[in-house]
C-alpha positions in Angstrom: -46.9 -15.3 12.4 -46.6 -15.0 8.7 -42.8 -15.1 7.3 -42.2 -13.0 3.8 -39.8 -13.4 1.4 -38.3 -11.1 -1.2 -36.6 -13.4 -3.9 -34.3 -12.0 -7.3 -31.5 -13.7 -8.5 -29.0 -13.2 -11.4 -27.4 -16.5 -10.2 -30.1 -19.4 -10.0 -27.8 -22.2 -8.9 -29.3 -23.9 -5.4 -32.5 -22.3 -5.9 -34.6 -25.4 -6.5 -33.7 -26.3 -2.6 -33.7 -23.1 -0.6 -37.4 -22.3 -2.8 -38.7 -25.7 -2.0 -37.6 -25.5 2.1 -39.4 -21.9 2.1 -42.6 -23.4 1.0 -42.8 -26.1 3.6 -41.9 -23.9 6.4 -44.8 -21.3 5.3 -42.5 -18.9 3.6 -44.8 -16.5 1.0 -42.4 -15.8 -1.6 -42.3 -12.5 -3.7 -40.1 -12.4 -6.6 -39.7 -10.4 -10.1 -39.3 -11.4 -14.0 -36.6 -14.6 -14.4 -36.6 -15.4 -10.8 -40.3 -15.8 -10.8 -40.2 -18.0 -13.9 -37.3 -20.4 -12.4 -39.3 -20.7 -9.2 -42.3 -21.9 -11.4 -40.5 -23.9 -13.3 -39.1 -26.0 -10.2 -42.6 -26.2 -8.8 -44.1 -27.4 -12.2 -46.8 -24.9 -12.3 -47.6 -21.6 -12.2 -50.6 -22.2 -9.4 -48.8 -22.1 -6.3 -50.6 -20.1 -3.1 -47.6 -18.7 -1.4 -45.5 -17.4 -4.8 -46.2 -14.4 -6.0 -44.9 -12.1 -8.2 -43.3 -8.2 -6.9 -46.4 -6.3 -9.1 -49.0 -8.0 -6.5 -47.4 -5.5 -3.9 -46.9 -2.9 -5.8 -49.5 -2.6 -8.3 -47.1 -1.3 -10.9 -46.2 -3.5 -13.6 -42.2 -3.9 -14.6 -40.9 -1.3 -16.8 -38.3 0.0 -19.4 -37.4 -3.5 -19.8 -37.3 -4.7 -16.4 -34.6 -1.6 -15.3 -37.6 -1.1 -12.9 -38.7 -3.9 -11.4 -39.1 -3.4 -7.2 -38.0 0.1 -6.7 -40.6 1.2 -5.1 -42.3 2.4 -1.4 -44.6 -1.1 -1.0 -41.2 -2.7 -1.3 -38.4 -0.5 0.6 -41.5 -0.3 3.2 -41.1 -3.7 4.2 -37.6 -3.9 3.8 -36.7 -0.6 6.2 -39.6 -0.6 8.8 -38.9 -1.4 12.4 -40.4 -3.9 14.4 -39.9 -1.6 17.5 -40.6 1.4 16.0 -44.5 2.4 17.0 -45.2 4.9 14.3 -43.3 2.5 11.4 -46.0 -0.3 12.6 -49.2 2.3 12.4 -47.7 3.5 8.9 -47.0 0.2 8.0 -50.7 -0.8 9.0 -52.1 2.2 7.2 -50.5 1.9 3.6 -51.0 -1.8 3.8 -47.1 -2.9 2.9 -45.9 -6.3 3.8 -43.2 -6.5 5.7 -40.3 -9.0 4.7 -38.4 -11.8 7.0 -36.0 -12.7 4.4 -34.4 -11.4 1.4 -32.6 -13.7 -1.6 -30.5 -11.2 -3.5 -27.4 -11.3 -6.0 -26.7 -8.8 -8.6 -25.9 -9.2 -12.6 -22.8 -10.3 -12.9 -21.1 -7.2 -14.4 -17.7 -8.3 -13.6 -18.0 -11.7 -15.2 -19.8 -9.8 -18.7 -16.5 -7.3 -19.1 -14.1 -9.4 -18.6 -15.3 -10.8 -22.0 -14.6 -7.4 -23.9 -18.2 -6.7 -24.6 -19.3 -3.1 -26.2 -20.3 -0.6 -23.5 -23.9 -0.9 -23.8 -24.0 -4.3 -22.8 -21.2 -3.3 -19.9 -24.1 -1.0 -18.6 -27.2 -3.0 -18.9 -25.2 -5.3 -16.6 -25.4 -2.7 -14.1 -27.6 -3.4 -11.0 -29.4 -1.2 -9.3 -32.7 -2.7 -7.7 -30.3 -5.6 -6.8 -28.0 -2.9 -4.9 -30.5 -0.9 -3.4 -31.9 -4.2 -2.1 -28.9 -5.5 -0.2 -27.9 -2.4 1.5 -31.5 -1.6 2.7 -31.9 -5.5 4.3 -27.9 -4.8 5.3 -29.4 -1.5 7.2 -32.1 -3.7 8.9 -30.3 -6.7 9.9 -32.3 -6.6 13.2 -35.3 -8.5 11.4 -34.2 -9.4 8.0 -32.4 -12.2 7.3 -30.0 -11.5 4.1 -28.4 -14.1 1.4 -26.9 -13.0 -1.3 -24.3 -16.0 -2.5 -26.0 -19.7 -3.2 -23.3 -20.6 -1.0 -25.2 -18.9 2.0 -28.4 -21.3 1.0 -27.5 -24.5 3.2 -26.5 -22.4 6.2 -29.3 -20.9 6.4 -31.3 -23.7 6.4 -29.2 -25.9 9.0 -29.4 -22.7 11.3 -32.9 -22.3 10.6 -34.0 -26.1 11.7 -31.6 -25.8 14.8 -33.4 -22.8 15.7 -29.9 -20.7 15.6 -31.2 -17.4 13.3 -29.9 -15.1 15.8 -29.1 -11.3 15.7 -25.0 -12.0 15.4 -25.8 -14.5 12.3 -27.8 -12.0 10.8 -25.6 -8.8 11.2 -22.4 -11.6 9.9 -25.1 -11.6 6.9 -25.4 -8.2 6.7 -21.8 -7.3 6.6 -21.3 -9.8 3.7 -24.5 -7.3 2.1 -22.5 -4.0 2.5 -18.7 -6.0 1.1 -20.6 -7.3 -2.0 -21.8 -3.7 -3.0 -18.7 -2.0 -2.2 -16.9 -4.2 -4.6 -19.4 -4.4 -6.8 -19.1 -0.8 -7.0 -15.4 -0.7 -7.1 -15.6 -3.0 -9.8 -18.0 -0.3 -12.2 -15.8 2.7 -10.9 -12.2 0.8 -12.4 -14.6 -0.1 -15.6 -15.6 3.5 -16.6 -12.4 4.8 -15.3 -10.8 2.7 -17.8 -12.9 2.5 -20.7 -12.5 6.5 -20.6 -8.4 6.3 -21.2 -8.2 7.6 -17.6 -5.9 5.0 -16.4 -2.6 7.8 -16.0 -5.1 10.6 -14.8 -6.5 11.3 -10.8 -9.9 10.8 -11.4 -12.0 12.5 -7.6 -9.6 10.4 -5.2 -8.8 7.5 -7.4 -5.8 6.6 -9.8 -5.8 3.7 -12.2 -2.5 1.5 -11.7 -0.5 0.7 -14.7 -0.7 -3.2 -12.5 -0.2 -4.5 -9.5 3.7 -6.6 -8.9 3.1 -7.9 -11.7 2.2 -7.8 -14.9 -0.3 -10.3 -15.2 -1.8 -8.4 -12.1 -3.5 -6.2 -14.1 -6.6 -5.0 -12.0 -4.6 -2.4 -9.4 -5.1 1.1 -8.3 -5.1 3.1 -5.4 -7.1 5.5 -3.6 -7.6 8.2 -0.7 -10.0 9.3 1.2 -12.8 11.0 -0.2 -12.7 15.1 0.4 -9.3 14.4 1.2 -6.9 16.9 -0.6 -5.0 14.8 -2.9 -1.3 13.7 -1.8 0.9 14.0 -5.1 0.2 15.0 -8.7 1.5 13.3 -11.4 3.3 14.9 -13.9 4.1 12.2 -16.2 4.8 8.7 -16.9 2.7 5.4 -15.9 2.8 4.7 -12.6 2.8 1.1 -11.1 1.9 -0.4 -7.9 5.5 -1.1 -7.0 6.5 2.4 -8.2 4.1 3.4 -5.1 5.3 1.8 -2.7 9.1 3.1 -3.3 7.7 6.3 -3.3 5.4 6.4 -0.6 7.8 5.0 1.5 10.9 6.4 0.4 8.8 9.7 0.8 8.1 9.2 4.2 11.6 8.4 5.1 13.3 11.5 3.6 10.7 13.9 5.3 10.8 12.6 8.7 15.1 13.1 8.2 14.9 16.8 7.2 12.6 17.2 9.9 14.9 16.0 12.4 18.3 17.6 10.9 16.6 20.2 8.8 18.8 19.5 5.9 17.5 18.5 2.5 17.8 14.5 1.9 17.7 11.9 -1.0 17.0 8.4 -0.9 17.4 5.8 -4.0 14.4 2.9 -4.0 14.5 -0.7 -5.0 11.9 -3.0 -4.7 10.4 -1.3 -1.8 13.7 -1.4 0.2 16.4 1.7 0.3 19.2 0.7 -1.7 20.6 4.1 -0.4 20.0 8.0 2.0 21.9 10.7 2.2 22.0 14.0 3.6 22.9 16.8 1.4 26.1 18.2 2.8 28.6 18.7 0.6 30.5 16.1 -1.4 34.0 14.9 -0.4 36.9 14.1 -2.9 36.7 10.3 -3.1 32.7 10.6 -3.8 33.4 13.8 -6.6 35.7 11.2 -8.1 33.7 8.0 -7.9 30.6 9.4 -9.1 32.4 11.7 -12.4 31.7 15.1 -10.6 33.9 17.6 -12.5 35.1 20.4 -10.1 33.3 23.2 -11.5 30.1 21.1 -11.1 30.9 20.3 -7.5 31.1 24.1 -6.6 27.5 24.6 -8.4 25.9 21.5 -6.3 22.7 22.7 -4.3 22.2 20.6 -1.1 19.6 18.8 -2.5 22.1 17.6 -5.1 24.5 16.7 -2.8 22.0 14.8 -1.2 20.7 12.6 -4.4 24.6 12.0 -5.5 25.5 10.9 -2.0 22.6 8.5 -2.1 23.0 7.3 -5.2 26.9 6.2 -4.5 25.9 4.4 -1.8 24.7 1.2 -3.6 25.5 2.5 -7.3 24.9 -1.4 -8.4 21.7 -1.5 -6.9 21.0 1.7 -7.8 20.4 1.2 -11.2 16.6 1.4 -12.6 16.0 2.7 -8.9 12.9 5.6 -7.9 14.4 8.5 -6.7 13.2 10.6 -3.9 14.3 14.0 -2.4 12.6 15.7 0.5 12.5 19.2 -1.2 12.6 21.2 -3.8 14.4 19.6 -7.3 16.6 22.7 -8.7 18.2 22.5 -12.0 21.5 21.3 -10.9 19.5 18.5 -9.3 17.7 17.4 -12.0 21.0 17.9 -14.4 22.8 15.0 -12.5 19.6 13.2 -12.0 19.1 13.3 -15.7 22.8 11.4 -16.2 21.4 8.3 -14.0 19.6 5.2 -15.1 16.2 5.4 -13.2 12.5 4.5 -13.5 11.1 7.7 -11.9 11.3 10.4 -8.9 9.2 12.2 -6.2 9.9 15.6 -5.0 8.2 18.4 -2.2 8.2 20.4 -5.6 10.3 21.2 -8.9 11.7 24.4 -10.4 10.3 25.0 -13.8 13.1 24.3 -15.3 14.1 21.4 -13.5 10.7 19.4 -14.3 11.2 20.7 -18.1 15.0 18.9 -18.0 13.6 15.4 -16.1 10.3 15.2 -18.4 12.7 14.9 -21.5 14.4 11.4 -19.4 13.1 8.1 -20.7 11.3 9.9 -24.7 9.1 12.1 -21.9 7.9 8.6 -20.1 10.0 9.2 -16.9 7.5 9.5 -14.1 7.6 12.4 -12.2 5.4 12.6 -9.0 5.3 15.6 -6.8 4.2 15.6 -3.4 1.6 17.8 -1.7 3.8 18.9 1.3 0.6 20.2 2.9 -0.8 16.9 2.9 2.2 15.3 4.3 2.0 17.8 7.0 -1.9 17.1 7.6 -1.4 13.7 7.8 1.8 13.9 10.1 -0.5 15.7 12.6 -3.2 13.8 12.4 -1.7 9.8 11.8 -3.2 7.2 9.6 -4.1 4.1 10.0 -1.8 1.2 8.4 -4.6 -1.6 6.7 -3.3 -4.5 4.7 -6.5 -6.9 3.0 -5.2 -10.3 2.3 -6.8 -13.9 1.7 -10.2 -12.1 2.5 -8.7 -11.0 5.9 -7.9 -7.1 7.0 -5.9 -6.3 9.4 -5.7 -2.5 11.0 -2.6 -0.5 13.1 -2.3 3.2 13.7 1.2 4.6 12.0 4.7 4.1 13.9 4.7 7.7 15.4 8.1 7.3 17.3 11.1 9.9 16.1 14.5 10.8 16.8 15.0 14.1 18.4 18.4 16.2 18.8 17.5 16.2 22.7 18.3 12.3 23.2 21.9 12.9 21.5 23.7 16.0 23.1 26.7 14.3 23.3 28.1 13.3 19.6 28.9 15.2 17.3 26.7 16.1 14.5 27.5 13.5 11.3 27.2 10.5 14.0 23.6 12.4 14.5 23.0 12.6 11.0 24.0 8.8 11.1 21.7 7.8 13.7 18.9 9.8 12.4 19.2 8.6 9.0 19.7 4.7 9.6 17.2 4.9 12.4 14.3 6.3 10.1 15.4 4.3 7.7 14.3 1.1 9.4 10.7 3.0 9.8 9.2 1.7 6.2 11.9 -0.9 5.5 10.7 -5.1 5.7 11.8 -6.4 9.3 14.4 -8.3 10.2 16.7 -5.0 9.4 19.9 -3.7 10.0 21.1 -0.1 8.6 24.8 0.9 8.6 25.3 4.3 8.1 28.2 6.6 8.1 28.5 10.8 7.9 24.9 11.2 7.4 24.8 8.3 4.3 23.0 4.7 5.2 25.2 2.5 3.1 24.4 -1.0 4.0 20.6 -2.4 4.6 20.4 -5.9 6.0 16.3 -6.2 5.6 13.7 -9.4 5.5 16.2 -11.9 7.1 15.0 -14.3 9.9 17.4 -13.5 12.1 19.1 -10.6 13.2 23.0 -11.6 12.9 22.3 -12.4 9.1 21.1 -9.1 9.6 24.1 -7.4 10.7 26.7 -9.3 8.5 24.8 -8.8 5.7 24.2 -4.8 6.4 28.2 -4.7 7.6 29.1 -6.6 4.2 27.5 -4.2 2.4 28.8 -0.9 4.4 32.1 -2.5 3.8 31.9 -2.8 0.1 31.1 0.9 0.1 34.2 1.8 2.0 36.4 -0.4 -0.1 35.2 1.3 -3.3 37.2 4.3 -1.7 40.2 2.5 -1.5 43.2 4.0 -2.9 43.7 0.4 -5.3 40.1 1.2 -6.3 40.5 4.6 -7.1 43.7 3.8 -9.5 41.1 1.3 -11.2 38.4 3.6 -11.3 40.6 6.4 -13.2 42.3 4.1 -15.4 39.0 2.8 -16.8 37.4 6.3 -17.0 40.9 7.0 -19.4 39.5 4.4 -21.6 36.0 6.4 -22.1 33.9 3.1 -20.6 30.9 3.8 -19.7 29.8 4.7 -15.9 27.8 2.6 -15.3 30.3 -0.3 -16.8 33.0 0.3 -14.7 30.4 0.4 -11.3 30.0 -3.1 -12.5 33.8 -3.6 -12.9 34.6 -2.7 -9.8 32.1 -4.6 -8.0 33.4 -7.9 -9.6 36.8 -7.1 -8.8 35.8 -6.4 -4.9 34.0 -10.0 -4.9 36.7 -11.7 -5.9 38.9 -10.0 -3.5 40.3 -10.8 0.4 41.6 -6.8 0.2 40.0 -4.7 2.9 41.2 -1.2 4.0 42.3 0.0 8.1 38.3 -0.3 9.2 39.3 2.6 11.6 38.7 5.4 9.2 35.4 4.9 8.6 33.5 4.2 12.5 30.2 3.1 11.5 26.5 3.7 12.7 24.5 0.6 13.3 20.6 1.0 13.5 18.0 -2.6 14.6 14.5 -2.5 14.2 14.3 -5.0 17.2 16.3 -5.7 20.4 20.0 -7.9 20.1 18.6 -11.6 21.6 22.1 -12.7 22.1 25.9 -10.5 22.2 26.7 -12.5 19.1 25.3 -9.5 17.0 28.2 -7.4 18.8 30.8 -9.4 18.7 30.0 -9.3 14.7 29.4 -5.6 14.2 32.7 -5.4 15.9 34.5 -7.0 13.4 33.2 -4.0 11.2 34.5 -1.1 13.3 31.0 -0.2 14.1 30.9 2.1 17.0 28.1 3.6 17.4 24.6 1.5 18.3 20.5 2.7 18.3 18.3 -0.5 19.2 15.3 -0.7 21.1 16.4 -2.4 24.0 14.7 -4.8 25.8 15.9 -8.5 25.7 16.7 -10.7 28.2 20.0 -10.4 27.8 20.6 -6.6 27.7 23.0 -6.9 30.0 25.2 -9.1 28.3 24.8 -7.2 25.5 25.8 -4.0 26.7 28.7 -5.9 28.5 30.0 -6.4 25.1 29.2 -3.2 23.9 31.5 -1.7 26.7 34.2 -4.6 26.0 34.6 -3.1 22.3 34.4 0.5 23.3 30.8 0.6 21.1 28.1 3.2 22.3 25.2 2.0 22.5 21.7 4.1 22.5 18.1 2.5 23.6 15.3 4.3 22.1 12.2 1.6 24.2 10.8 1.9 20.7 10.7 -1.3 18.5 11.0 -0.6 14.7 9.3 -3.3 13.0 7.7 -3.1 9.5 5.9 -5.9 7.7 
């Protein structure tokens, strides 16, 4: 039976070989413009029966320059017809079209051309579009076409073709690697236009233009969401960056799914991707109005969502500092008034008062960034799930979204700030890098252990850090804290002050004040995690459950009077 072959290349490399194996095995080869001229040129001569050029078939010359070259029903005829299909065959017979075997296919190389600067004229006329059309018709037909469109391709299909291995699965792997090429390809012209338009701050259909990826030199990064999708924040201002994102998204995610549970407005202050503190908005105690310069008549003007970003923010003050804020409602004036006194990089709110966004767009000479988030979406997409895909080293991998939650139900037995404490260190662990730990006390997480490779560097670290926040409430710290503020030092200097002067301390307060909330993403292998949180005065413990040794583990739980809860839900997030 007669084999066909469509061949047009940008790329020529390896040519010479594949064009000269096609020949001996019978191959007639149909090609267009530069491709044709390469293949004569290998041959030595223009008088070869089986080549032939594209305008044989279609009887229409190449126009407007060669944009036209194979576009056309002789040629998508042979590409799309079915083999199996009886009235394809008697069409196919009718209009006399050849039907093709094999197709040899790779676009102009549109990436490679911008990347040198060049004007946007030339940007376009490195557009493909026969080359495109080409690939995803073969791509559609995999059944009977054979598709290469990298030289790379060239010597495996040769060595499968002498073994007599050309099978359906080989083709369709072909096919697949058809479809990937002019998706990014088209990515790649999308990101171009978006960017050569000034668009890079603006949501362009369901596509925003990064300001880069984690890092600088990075520079090719955006984001997208599914297309008809309603979109899932606006943003107000600023330059958003792919780590920005991630804070948000996450820290986003976290705060909702709290105020769910307790139905109380909640804050959480982002670091690189990891909560450097939550809180829940109820009202402010003495030792946090003090530590975080809240003048009385303030205090009594404090919305819940205020409450809720202070709280947060004294958790980790240190760490806090160039954080992304996040509050799971509305920001009110008084909000954005103490928000406005903070060293950040941006926020994300459910929504903003008028005059509250008009206040937090003046932060940073008007480049603060200032996202708000559709709560309808978030509220879709809750109902509906998501899927969780991470591409990497050429590989995807897929999972459906962690739908496990805390409910009121499983708790009816503690009273409600150990709730709030569960809930909030619980959740936490939801969108936070495994290994992790979360302390939390009165509704506030206030120590993450996260990203360490084993779970009792986990817990000292969380602990460590939980314990650093209760010494800053010391009565020794306090004296310190009021003195310096005497001096007019700046807030954020004395913070810093009085973190050097806990390091370099042995002083710890009674730990029975403050019985702490201790949240793992993943069961307790040994009692050795116990025995440390002990040392801490934790007394309350959520963890999955599940280890070999739960019973020694709740043996030491009971030995240092520590509750423990088992949820049968791992936590883990990579």
């Amino acid at each position: 039976m007669e084999k066909n072959a469509v061949i047009s290349v940008s790329n020529k490399t390896g040519l010479d070989i594949l064009v000269v194996f096609l020949l001996d095995k019978g191959y007639n080869l149909y090609s267009t413009g530069g491709t044709l001229k390469e293949i004569y040129k290998i041959l030595g001569t223009t008088d070869v029966e089986n080549v032939h050029s594209v305008e044989s078939i279609t009887n229409f010359p190449e126009i407007l320059g060669g944009r036209v070259k194979t576009l056309h029903p002789h040629i998508y005829g042979g590409l799309l017809s079915k083999m199996s299909d009886l009235s394809h065959q008697q069409e196919i017979k009718r209009h006399g079209i050849i039907q093709f075997d094999l197709v040899v296919v790779n676009l102009y190389p549109f990436q490679e051309v911008v990347s040198k600067g060049v004007s946007e004229d030339v940007a376009i006329e490195n557009i493909d579009i026969g080359g495109v059309s080409i690939i995803r018709a073969s791509s559609k037909n995999y059944n009977r076409i054979s598709l290469l469109t990298s030289p790379e391709q060239y010597t495996d299909f040769i060595n499968k073709y002498i073994n007599n291995e050309l099978d359906n699965n080989i083709r369709k792997n072909w096919a697949t690697i058809g479809f990937q090429t002019t998706a990014k390809y088209d990515t790649a012209i999308s990101e171009y236009y978006q960017k050569s338009n000034n668009q890079s701050n603006n949501q362009s259909n369901n596509q925003l233009k990064l300001k880069y990826g984690s890092n600088p030199q990075q520079s090719e990064s955006s984001l997208s969401w599914s297309e008809g999708d309603m979109k899932p924040f606006t943003v107000h201002s600023g330059n958003i960056g792919y780590i920005n994102v991630l804070d948000f998204l996450h820290g986003y995610l976290i705060v909702r799914e709290i105020e769910d549970i307790v139905g109380i407005p909640t804050a959480i202050s982002m670091k690189h991707t990891s909560p450097a503190g939550i809180a829940i908005g109820t009202p402010l105690d003495d030792i946090t109005t003090l530590l975080m310069d809240i003048t009385p008549e303030t205090r009594g003007n404090l919305t819940p969502m205020a409450n809720a970003f202070i709280k947060s923010r004294n958790c980790d003050p240190l760490s806090s500092f160039g954080d992304f804020i996040v509050c799971s409602n509305q920001v009110d004036v008084e909000t954005a008034k103490q928000i406005k006194r903070f060293v950040s990089d941006g926020i994300m709110a459910s929504s903003y008062s008028e005059e509250a966004l008009e206040i937090l767009k003046t932060k940073k000479g008007g480049k603060y960034i200032i996202i708000e988030a559709n709560l309808d979406y978030y509220n879709k997409i809750m109902k509906s799930g998501w899927n969780e895909n991470k591409s990497i080293y050429g590989i995807e991998l897929k999972q459906r979204n962690n739908e496990f939650r805390l409910s009121r139900e499983m708790f009816k037995d503690i009273p409600e700030n150990v709730f709030h404490s569960l809930v909030a260190a619980n959740t936490s662990l939801k969108y936070t890098q495994s290994n992790n730990i979360a302390i939390a006390y009165d509704g506030q997480v206030i120590g993450i252990g996260a990203g360490q490779q084993n779970r009792v560097d986990c817990v000292r670290l969380a602990c460590k850090k939980a314990t650093r926040w209760i010494n800053r409430r010391s009565e020794i710290v306090k004296g310190i804290f009021t003195n310096s503020k005497k001096e007019n030092s700046k807030f954020q200097d004395r913070i810093n002050f009085i973190y050097q002067f806990l390091e370099n301390q042995e002083y710890f307060i009674e730990k029975t004040n403050y019985p702490l909330v201790l949240a793992s993403d993943g069961f307790f292998p040994f009692s050795d995690n116990i025995i440390e949180a002990n040392k801490y005065d934790v007394k309350y413990i959520i963890q999955p459950g599940g280890s070999m040794r739960d019973k020694e583990v709740d043996d030491a739980c009971e030995k240092y009077n520590i509750k423990m809860y088992k949820t049968n839900n791992r936590m883990f997030y990579h």
